[in-house]
TORLUM-777379 format. One record per residue: residue in three letters; x, y, z of N, C-alpha, C in turn. Coordinates in steps of 0.05 Angstrom, whole numbers. Example, Ala and Ser with C-alpha at 12.3 -4.5 7.8 and 13.67 -1.06 7.14 Angstrom:
- ALA_264_-114_156_246_-90_156_264_-66_156 $
- SER_257_-45_142_273_-21_143_258_1_157 $
END
This chain:
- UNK_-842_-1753_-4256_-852_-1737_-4278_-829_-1727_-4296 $
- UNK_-802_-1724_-4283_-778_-1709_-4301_-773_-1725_-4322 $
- UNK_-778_-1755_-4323_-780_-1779_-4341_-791_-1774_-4367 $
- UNK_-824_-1765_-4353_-834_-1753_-4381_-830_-1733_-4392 $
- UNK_-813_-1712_-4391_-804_-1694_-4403_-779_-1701_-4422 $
- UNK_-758_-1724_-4405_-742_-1741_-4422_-755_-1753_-4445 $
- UNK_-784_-1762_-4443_-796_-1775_-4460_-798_-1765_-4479 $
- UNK_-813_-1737_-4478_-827_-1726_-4489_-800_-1719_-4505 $
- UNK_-767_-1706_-4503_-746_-1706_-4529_-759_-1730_-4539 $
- UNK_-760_-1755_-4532_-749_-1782_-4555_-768_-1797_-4573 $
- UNK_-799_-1783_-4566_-824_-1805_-4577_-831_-1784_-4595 $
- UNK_-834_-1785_-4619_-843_-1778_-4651_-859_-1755_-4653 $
- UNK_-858_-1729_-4656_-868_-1709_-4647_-906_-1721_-4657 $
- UNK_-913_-1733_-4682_-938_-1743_-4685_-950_-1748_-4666 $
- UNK_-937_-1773_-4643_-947_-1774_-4622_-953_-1752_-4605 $
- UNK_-953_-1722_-4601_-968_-1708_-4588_-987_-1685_-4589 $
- UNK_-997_-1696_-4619_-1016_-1670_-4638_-1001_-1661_-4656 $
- UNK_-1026_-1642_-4660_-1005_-1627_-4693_-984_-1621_-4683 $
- UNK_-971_-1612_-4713_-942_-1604_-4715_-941_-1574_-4692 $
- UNK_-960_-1555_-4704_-959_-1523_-4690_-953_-1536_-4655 $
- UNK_-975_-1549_-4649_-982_-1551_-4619_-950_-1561_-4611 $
- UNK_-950_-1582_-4625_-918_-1592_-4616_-902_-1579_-4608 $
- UNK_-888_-1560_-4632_-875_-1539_-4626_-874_-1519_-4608 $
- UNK_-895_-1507_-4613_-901_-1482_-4588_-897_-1507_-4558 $
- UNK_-901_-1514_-4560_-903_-1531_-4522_-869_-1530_-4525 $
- UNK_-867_-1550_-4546_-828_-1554_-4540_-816_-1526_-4545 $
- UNK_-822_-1510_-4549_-800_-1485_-4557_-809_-1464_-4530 $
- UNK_-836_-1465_-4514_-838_-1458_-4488_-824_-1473_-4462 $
- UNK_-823_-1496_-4473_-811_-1512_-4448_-776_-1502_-4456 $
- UNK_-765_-1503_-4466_-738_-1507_-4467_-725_-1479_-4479 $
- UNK_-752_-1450_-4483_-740_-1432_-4492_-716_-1426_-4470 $
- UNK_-713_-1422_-4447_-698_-1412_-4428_-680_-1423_-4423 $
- UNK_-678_-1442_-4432_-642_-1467_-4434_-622_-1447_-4431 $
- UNK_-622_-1424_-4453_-605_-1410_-4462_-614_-1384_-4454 $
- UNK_-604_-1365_-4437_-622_-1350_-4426_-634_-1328_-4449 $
- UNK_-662_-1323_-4448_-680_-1308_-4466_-677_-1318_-4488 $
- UNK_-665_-1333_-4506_-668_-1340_-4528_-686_-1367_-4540 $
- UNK_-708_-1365_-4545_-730_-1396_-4554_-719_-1396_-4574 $
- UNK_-706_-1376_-4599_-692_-1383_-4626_-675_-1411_-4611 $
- UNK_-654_-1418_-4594_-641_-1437_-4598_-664_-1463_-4596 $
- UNK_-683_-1463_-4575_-704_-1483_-4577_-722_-1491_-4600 $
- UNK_-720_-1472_-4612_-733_-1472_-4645_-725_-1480_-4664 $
- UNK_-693_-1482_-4660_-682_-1489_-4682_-675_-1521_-4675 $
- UNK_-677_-1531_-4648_-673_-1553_-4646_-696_-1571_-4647 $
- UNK_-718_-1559_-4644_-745_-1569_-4644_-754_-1591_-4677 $
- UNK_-736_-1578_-4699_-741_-1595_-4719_-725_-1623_-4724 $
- UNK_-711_-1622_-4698_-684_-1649_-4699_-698_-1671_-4680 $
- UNK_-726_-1664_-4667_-735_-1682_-4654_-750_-1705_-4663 $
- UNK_-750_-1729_-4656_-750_-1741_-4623_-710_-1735_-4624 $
- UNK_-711_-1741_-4603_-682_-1747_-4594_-672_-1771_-4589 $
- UNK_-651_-1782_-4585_-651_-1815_-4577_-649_-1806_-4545 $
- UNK_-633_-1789_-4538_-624_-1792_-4514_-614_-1756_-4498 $
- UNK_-617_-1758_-4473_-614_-1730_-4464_-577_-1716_-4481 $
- UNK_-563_-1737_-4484_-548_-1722_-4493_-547_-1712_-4523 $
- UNK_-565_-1728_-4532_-562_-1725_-4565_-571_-1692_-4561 $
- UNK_-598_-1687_-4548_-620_-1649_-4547_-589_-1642_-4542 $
- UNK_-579_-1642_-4520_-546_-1624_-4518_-539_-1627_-4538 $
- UNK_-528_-1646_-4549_-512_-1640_-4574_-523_-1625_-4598 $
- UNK_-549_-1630_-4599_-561_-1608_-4619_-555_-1583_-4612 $
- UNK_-565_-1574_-4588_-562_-1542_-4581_-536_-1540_-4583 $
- UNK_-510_-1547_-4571_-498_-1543_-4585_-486_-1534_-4604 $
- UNK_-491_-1565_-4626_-487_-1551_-4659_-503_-1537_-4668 $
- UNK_-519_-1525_-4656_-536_-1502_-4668_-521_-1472_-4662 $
- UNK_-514_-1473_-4631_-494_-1454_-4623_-470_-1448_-4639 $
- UNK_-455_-1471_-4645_-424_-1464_-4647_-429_-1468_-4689 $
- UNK_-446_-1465_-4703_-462_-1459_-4724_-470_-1431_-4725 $
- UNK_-467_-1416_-4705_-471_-1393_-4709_-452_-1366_-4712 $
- UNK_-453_-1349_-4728_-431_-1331_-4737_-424_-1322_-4709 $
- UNK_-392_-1308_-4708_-387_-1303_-4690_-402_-1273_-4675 $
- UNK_-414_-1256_-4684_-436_-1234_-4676_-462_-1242_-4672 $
- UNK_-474_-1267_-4675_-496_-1279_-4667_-493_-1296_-4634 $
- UNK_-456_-1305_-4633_-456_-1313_-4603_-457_-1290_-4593 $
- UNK_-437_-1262_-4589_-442_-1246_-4579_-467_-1240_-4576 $
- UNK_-489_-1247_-4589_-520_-1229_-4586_-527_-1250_-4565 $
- UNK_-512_-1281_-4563_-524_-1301_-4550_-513_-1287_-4513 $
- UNK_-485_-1275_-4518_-481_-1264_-4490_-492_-1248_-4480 $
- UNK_-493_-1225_-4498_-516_-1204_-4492_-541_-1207_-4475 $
- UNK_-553_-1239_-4478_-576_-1247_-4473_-578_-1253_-4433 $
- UNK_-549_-1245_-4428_-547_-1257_-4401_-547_-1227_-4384 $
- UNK_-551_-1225_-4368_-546_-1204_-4341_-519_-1203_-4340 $
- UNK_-501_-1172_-4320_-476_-1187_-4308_-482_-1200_-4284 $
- UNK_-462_-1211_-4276_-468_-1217_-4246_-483_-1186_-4221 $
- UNK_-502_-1194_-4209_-499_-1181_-4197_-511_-1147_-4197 $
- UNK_-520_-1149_-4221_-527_-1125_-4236_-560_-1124_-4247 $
- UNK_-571_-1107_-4238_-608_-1111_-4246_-621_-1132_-4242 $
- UNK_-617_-1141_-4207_-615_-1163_-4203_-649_-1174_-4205 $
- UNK_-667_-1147_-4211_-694_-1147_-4220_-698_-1155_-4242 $
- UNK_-679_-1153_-4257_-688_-1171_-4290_-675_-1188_-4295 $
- UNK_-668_-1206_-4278_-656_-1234_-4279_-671_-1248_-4286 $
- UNK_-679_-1273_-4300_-692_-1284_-4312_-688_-1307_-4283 $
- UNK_-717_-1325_-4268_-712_-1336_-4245_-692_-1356_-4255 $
- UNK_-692_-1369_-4267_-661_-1388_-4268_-639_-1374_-4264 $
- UNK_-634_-1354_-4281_-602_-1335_-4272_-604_-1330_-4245 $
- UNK_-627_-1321_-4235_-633_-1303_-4202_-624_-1335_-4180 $
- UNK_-634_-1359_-4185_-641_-1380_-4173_-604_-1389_-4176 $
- UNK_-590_-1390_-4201_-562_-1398_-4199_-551_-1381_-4184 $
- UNK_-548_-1352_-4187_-535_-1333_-4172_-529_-1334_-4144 $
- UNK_-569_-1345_-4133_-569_-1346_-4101_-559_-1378_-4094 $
- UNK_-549_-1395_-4106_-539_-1421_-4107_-515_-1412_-4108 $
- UNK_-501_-1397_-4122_-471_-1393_-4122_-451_-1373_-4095 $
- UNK_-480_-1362_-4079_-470_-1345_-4061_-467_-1319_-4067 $
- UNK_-473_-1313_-4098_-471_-1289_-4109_-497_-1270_-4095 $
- UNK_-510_-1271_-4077_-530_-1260_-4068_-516_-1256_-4036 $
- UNK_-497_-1274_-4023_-483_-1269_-4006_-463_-1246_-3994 $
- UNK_-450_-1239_-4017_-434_-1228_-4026_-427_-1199_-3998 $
- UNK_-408_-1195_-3986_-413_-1180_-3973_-405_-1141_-3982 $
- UNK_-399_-1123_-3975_-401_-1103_-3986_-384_-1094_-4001 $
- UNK_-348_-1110_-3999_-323_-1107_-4015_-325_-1125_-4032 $
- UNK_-342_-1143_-4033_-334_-1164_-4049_-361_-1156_-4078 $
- UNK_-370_-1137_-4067_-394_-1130_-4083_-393_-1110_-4101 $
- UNK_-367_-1084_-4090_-348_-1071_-4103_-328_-1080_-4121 $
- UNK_-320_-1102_-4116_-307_-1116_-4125_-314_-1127_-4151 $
- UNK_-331_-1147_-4154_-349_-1157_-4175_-355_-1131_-4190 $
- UNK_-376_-1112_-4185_-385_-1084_-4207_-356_-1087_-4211 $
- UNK_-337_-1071_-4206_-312_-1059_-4221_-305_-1077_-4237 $
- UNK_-306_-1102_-4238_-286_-1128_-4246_-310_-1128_-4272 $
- UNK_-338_-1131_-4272_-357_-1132_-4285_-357_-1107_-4305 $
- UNK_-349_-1085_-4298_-344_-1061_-4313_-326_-1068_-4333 $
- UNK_-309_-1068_-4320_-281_-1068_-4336_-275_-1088_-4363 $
- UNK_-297_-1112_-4352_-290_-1137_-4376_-307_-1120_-4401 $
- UNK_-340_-1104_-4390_-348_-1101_-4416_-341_-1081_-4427 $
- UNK_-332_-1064_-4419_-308_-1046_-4431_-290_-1053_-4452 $
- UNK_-275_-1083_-4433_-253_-1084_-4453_-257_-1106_-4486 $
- UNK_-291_-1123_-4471_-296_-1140_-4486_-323_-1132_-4503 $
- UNK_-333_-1112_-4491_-367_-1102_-4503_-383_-1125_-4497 $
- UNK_-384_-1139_-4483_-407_-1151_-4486_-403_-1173_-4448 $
- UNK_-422_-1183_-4442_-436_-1183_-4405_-402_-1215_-4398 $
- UNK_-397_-1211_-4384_-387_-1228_-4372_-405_-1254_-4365 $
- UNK_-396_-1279_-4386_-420_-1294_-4373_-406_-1329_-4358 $
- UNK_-408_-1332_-4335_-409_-1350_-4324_-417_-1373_-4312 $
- UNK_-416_-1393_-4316_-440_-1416_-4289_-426_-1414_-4266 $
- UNK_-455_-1407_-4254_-454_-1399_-4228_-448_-1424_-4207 $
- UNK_-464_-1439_-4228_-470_-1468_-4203_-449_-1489_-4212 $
- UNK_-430_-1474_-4223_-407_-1495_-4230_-384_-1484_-4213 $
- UNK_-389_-1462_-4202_-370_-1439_-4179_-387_-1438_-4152 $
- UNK_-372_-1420_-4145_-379_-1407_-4118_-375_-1385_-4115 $
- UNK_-381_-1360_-4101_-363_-1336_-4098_-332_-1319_-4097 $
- UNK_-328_-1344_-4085_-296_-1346_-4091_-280_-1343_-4114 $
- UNK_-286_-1371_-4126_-283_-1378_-4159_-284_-1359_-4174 $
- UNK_-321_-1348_-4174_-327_-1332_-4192_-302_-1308_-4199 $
- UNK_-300_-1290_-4161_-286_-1271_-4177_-253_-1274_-4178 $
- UNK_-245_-1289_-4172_-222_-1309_-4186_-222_-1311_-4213 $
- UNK_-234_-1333_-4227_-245_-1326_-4260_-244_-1308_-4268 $
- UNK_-258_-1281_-4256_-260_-1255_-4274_-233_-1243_-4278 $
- UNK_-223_-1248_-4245_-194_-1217_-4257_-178_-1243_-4277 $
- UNK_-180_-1268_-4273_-156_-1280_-4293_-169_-1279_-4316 $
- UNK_-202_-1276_-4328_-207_-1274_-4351_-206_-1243_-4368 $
- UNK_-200_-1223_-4350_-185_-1194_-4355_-161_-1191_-4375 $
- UNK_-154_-1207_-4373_-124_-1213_-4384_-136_-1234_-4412 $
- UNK_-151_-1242_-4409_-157_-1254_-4442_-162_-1231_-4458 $
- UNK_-157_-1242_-4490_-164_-1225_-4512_-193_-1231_-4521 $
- UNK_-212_-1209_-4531_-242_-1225_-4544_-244_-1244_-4558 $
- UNK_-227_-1252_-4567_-228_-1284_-4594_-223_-1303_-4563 $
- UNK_-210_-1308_-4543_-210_-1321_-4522_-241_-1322_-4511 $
- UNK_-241_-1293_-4502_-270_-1292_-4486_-293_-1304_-4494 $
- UNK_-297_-1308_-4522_-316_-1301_-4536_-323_-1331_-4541 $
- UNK_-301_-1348_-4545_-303_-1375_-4546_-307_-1380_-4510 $
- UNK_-286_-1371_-4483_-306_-1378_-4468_-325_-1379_-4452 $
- UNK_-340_-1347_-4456_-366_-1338_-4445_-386_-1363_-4468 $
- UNK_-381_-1372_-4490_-399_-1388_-4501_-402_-1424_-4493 $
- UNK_-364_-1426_-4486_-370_-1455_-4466_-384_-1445_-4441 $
- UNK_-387_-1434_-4427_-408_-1423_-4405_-434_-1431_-4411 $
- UNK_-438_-1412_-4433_-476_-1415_-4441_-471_-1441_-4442 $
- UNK_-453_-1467_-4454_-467_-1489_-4458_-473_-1498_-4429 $
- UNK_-443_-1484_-4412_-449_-1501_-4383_-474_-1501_-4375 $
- UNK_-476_-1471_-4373_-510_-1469_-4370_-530_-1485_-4371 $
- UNK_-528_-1483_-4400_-554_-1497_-4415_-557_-1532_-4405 $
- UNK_-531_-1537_-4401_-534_-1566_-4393_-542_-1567_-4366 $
- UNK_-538_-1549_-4349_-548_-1557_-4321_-582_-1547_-4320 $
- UNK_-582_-1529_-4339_-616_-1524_-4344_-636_-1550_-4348 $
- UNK_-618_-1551_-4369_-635_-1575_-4386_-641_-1609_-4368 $
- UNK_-610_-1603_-4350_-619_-1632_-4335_-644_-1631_-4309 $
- UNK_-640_-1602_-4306_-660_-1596_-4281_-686_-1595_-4291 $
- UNK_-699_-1585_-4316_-721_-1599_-4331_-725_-1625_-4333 $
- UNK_-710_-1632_-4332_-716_-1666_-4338_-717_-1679_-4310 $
- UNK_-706_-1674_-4293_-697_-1682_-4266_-727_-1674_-4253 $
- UNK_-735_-1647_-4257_-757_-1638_-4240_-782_-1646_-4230 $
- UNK_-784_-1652_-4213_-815_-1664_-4211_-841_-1649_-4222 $
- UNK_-837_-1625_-4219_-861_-1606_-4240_-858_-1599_-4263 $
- UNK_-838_-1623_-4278_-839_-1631_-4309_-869_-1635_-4317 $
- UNK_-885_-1622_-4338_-909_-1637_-4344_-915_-1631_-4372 $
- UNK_-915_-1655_-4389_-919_-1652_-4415_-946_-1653_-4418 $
END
């Protein structure tokens, strides 16, 4: 079934009812690519069919890196820290987290992360954002204290290669999924 969800990027939006219906289905399925934001699924929704899973990446993308630099920030904003309200994690953030071991975490290493997680949005204003499932616990807080030492024009470009990491491991697990259903 994750096939037809691949499909469903590449075959002519005509082919699946009106234009409205279209939309709303594709901008529900793929609002969460990017966490809380369907604006990026919305805006890619008019570049469809797609030829291919990489071409939808490359849209979101250039839709991303098209955007002023206080609209990515609002795009980081959109994420949790690690580790932090772990009740309003959106289940993909909650589901990478407990894949990364970040739910493991034992009681120094948990002190550890808050302070390290403090400190960045302090010095950066805005959530430390990482893929989880491209790390491990280790890594993660590795990454953080050496990303302490970046300036925000650093960070900022790459808490936003993140979201794409993200978005790409999102997007393949939609497609990959067996309870894909167009």
């Amino acid at each position: 079934m994750g096939r037809t969800l691949l499909r469903y990027l590449q075959v002519s939006r005509a082919a699946y009812g009106p234009e409205a219906e279209y939309s709303s289905h594709f901008i529900s399925t793929f609002a969460n690519v990017v966490e809380h934001m369907s604006l990026c699924a919305a805006a890619v929704c008019t570049k469809a069919p797609f030829s291919s899973f990489e071409s939808f990446v490359t849209e979101i993308c250039r839709f991303i890196d098209s955007l002023p630099d206080n609209a990515k920030v609002g795009i980081l904003h959109s994420y949790q820290h690690l580790f932090d309200r772990w009740e309003s994690l959106s289940s993909d953030s909650e589901r990478e987290q407990t894949e990364a071991g970040i739910i493991s975490l034992g009681a120094e290493e948990i002190k550890l992360l808050k302070s390290y997680t403090r400190l960045y949005k302090e010095k950066f204003g805005f959530p430390l954002v990482i893929c989880a499932l491209l790390n491990n616990k280790e890594t993660i807080l590795e990454r953080i204290r050496e990303r302490l030492n970046n300036d925000s024009y650093q960070e900022l470009n790459i808490g936003i290669k993140e979201v794409k990491d993200i978005m790409v491991l999102r997007v393949k697990d939609l497609v990959n999924s067996e309870t894909s259903k167009i």
